[in-house]
C-alpha positions in Angstrom: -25.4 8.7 16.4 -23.6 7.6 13.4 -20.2 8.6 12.2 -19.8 9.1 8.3 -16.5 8.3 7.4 -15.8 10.1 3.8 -13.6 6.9 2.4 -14.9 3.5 2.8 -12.6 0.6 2.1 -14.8 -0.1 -0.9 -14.3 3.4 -2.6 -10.7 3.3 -1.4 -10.3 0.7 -3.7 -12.7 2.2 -6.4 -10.5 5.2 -6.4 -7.2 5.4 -7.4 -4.9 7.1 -4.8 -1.6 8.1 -6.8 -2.1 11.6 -6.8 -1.8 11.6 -2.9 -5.3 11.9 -1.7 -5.5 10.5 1.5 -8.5 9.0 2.8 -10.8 11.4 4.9 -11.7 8.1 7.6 -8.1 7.3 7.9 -6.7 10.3 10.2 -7.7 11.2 14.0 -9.3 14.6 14.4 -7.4 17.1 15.4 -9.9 20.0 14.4 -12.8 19.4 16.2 -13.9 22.6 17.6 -17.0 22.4 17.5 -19.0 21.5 20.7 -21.9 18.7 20.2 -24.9 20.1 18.9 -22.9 23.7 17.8 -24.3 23.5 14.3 -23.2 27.3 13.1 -19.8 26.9 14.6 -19.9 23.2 12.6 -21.4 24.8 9.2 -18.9 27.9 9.7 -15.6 25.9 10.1 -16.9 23.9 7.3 -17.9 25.9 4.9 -14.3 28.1 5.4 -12.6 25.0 4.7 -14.1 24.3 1.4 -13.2 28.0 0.6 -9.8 27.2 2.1 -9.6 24.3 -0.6 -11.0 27.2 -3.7 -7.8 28.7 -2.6 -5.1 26.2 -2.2 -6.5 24.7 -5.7 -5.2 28.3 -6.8 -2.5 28.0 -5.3 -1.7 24.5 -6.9 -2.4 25.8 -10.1 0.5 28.1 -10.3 3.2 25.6 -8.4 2.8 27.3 -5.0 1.2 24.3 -3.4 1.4 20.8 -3.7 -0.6 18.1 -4.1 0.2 17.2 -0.5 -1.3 20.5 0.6 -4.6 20.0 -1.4 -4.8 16.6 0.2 -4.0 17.5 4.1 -7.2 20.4 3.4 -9.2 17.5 1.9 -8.5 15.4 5.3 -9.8 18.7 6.9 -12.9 18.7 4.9 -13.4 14.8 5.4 -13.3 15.8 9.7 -15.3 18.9 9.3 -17.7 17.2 7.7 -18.1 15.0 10.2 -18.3 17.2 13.0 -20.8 18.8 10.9 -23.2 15.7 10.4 -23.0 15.0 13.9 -23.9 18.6 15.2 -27.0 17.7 13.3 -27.4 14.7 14.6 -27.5 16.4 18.3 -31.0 17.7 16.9 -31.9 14.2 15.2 -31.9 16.0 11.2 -30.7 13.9 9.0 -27.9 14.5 6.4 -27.9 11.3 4.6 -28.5 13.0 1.3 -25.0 14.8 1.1 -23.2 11.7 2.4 -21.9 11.4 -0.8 -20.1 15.1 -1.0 -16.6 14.0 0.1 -16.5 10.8 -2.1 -17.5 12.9 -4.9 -15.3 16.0 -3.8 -12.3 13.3 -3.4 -13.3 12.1 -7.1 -12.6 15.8 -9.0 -9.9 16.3 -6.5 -8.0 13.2 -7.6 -8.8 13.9 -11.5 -7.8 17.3 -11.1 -4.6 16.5 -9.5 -3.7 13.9 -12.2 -3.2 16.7 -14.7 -0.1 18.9 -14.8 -0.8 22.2 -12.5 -1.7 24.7 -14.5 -4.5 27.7 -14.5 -6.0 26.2 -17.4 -6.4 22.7 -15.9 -7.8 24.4 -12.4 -10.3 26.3 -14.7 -11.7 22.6 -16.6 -12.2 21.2 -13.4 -14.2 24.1 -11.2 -17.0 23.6 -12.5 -17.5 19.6 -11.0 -16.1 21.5 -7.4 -18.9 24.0 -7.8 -21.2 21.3 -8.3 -20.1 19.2 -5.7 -19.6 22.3 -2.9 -23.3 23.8 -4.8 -24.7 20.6 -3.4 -23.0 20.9 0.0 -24.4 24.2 0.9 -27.9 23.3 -0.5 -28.1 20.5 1.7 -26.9 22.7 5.0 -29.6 25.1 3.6 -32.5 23.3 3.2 -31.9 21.9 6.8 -31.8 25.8 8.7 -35.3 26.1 9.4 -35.5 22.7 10.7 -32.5 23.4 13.0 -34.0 26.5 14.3 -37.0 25.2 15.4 -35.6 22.4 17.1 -32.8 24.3 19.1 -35.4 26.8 19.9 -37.9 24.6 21.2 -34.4 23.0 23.3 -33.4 26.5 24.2 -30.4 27.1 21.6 -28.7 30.4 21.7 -27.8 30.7 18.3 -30.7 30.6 15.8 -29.0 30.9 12.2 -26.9 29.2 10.1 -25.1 32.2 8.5 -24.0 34.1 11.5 -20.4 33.9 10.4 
């Protein structure tokens, strides 16, 4: 099984890391809850993360959180993601196609913060996070059925994606 780590050295370089965006690869894990192969609990902590990130955007906008705050919840993403990647790879389904989704999250993020907070400057840049997250859940999506059939055939308990 292979580990995706969301900041290579190379794109470390490639992207400029004044605004305090911390490289996803860099930190341990402290939020792995999810046990191997527990791909709603993995999608579910995920996917409330990235909401979690909607929100402290918001938040950022108006001066009530800082750019350290976005960046810690960006780390969180980076780890989820992981988890996430690897509680499909319990089933051997392959994610490589949204590899790119944190580098490319960690690219608006870093534009975004480069601006003065403001709603207006929130509001230029959600459309490139809807895109980016857009591409997220239609990669989880497309791989449900898949994931069914496979933990059912191995006797999983759960059988959706979207029970949370």
């Amino acid at each position: 099984m292979t580990t995706y780590y969301p900041s290579s050295s190379s794109q470390s370089e490639a992207l400029p890391t004044s605004n305090g965006i911390k490289p996803a690869g860099e930190q341990p894990n402290p939020y792995q809850t999810a046990v191997p192969g527990d791909v709603p609990t993995a999608v579910h902590n995920l996917l409330s993360s990235t909401k979690a990130l909607q929100e402290v955007l918001r938040l950022w906008s108006v001066e009530q959180a800082t750019e350290g705050d976005v960046s810690d919840l960006y780390v969180k993403i980076g780890h989820e993601f992981n988890i996430t990647i690897s509680a499909f790879a319990y089933y051997q389904i392959d994610l490589s196609d949204i590899h790119s989704i944190p580098a490319e999250l960690r690219t608006v993020l870093e534009h975004c913060l480069a601006e003065d907070p403001s709603p207006d400057v929130l509001v230029s840049f959600m459309p490139d996070l809807r895109k980016v997250l857009y591409k997220l859940l239609k990669g989880l999506h497309s791989r449900q059925d898949k994931w069914r059939a496979v933990s059912h055939i191995l006797g999983g308990s759960r059988t959706t994606l979207d029970s949370h």
